[in-house]
N, C-alpha and C positions, 0 to 999 in steps of 0.2 A: 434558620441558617446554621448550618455545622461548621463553614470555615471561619475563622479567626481572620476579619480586616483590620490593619492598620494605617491611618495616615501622618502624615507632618507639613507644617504650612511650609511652603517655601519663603522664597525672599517678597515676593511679590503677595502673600499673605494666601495664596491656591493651597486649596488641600492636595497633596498629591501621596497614592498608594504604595507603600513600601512592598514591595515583593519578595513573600517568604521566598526561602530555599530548604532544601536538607541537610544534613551535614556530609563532607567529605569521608570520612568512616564512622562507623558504627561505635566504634570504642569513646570517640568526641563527644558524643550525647550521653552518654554510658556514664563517664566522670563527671558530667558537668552534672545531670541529674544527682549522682550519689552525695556530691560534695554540698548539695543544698536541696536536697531530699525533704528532709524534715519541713521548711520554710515551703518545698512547692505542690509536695502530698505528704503532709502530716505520719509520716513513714521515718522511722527510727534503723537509720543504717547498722547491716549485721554483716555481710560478707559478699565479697565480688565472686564472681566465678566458678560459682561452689560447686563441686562432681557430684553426681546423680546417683553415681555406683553403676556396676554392669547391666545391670538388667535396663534400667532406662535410660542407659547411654548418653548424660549428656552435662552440661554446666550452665548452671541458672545464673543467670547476668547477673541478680540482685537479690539476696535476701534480707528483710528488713521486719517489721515490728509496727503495726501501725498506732495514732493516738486512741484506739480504742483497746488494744491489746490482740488483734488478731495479727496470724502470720499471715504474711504477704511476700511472694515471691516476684521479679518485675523480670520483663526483657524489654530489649529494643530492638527495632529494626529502622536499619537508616531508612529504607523506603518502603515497600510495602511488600508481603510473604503472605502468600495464599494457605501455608500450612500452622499459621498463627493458633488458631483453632485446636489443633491436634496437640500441638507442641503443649498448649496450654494444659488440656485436658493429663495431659502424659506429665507434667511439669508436677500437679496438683497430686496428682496419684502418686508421686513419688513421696508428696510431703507426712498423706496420711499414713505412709508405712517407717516414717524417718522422726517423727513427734520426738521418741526423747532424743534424737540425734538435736535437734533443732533446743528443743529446751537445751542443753546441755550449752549449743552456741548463745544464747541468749543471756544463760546466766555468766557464761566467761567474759561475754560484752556489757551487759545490761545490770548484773547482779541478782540476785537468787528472788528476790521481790520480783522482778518480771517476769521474770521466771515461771514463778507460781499464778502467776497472773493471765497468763498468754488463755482468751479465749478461742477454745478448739471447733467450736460448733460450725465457723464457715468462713473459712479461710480464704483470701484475695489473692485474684492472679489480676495483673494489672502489664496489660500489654503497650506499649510506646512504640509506634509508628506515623512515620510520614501520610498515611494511607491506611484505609481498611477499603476492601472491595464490601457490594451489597450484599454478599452471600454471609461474610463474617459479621455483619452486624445485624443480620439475621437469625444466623446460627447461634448466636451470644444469649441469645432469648430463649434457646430451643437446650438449652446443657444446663444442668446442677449446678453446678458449679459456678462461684460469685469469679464475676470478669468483668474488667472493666476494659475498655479502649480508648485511650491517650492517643488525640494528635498533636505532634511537633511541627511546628515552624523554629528557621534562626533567620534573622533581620538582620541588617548592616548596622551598629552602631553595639552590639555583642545582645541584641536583643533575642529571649528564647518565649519564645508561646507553647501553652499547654492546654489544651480544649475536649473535653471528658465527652467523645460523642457519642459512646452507649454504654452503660452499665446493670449487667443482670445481677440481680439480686442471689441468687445463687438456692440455694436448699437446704436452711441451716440443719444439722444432724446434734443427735444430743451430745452434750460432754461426756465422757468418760466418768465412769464412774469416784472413780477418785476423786474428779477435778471435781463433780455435783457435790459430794461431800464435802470437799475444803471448801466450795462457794458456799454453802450453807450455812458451817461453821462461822467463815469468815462476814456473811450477813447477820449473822446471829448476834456474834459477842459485838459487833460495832450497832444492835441496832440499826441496821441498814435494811431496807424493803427491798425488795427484789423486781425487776422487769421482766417476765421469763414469756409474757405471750403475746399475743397484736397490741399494736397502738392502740385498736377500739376496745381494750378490757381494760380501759381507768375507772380507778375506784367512783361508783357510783354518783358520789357528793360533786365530784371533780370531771363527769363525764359532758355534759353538755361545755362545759368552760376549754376543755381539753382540745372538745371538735372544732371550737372556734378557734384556739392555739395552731391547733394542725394546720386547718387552713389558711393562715395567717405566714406558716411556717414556710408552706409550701408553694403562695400564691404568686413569687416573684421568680418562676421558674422550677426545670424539673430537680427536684429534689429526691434522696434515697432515703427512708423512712426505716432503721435500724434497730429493731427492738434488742435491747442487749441485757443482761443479767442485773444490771441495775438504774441503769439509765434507757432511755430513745435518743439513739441520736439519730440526726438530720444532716446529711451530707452531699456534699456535692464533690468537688477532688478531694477538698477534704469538709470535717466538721463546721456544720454553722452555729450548728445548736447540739446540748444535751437538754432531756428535759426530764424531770423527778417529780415523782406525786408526793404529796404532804396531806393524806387526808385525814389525819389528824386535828393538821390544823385547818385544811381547806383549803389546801394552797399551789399550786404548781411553781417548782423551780425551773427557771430556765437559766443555763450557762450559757452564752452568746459568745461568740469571735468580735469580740468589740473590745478596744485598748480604754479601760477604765481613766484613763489619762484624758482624753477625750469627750466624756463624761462627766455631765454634771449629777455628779450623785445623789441619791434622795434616801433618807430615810425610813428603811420597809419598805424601801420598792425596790431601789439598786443597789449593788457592794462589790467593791474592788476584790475580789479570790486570789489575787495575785499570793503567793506566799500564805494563802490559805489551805490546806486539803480538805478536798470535795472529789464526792462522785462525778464523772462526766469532764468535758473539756470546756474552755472558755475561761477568761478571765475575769470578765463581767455577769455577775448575778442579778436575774431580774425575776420579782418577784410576783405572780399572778393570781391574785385572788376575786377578781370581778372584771367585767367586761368593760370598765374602765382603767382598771390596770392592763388591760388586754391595747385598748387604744393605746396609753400613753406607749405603750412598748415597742410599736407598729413602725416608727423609723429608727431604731435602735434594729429590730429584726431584716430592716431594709439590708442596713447596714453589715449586719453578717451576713446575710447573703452575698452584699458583693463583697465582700473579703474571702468569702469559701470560693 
């Protein structure tokens, strides 16, 4: 099922269906998204309506920053645009020729630390519509380029729904040179390991425990499997999990979307990160060392799934 149902009991104690609508303009969704972005796709607001320049002719709704460090550009459509598609692909193409235009926004917003941070390898266009036809969530599978498609609902009561009904993975491309060298550097002097190829290339000690994390990861629905320079993350709108190898110690780190508040904490297995810095997202550390540690984690993993 792709649409989003909602009900409320009445007086009489009947479920009865709330009927999405659209919005009256385009610009009404535009604000309400930007002003709580962060909280409803983990997207760090950068600028509204930012011009294209001449050659691509145009102004992107929303430029933002996601919680992994990739740029992401957003549009809306109050109802549904058959040339979604195009627009996207044209949108994207503009950003890979605009990079330090966009760094340059980022550090006057964000600070020079994000800055330097921004992963280039594959950038998100993330489209918001009432609608997509079969053709575009066809063709979304069929282009490079990482796309996601966002449908909206608004309910009576100021309610907004948001339901991720196709996301391509896109075709990461390698960083810039430059930016390979600072990553390096900067894994280097922190002691940091690096994530640079598939999910299935964990370190060998940690591969068979890994497979069953994955699965675990992803068994409660479709999930995007994100190999990133230092972490995997696991996302859905937004992050459920990061996950970090420790083989070393023999250990897999998982960061969860779970409020450690929540949480009866244990000793070597879980740890509040709040006000901690670590690789990856999540405030809740759990920690996997055996297929017993695997079980106990398994409704805690529930749990960020449905918060992602």
């Amino acid at each position: 099922m792709t649409d989003l149902k909602l009900f409320r009991l009445d007086a009489d104690g009947q479920d009865v269906e709330l009927r999405g609508s659209t919005v009256a303009l385009e610009v009404e969704l535009q604000r309400r998204i930007e002003a709580g972005m962060e909280a409803m796709l983990g997207i760090r607001f950068l600028a509204s309506e930012y011009p294209t320049g001449p050659w691509h002719r145009g102004r992107i709704d929303t430029l933002g920053l996601d919680e992994n460090n990739t740029a992401v550009l957003i549009e809306y459509k109050k109802g549904a645009d058959s040339g979604v598609m195009s627009q996207a692909v044209s949108y994207l193409s503009w950003l890979d020729s605009a990079r330090h235009e966009f760094e340059a926004l980022v550090k006057e917003k964000l600070g020079a630390e994000a800055a330097e941070a921004i992963d280039w390898r594959n950038p998100r266009m993330v489209c918001i519509a009432a609608s997509f036809s079969h053709h575009d969530r066809v063709a979304v599978h069929r282009l490079r380029e990482r796309i996601d498609l966002v449908r909206y609902r608004v309910f009576d009561g100021g309610l907004l729904s948001l339901l991720l009904i196709e996301s391509a993975p896109g075709s990461a491309s390698p960083a810039p040179a430059r930016r390979q060298r600072r990553e390096r550097e900067v894994a280097a002097g922190a002691g940091k390991p690096s994530v640079q190829a598939t999910p299935g290339a964990a370190p060998a000690c940690l591969r068979d425990l890994y497979g069953e994390l994955d699965e675990a990861l992803t068994a409660w629905g479709e999930v995007e499997v994100a190999p990133l320079l230092h972490y995997i993350a696991y996302r859905r709108m937004v992050n459920l999990a990061s996950v970090i190898f420790r083989p070393k110690h023999e250990v897999i780190l998982v960061y969860l979307r779970v409020d450690p508040d929540t949480v009866e904490l244990e000793e070597g297995f879980s740890r509040d990160m709040r006000g901690i810095g670590h690789l990856g997202t999540g405030d809740l550390e759990v920690r996997i060392a055996s297929a017993a540690d695997l079980e106990k984690a398994g409704p805690l993993i529930r749990r960020a799934f449905e918060a992602a």
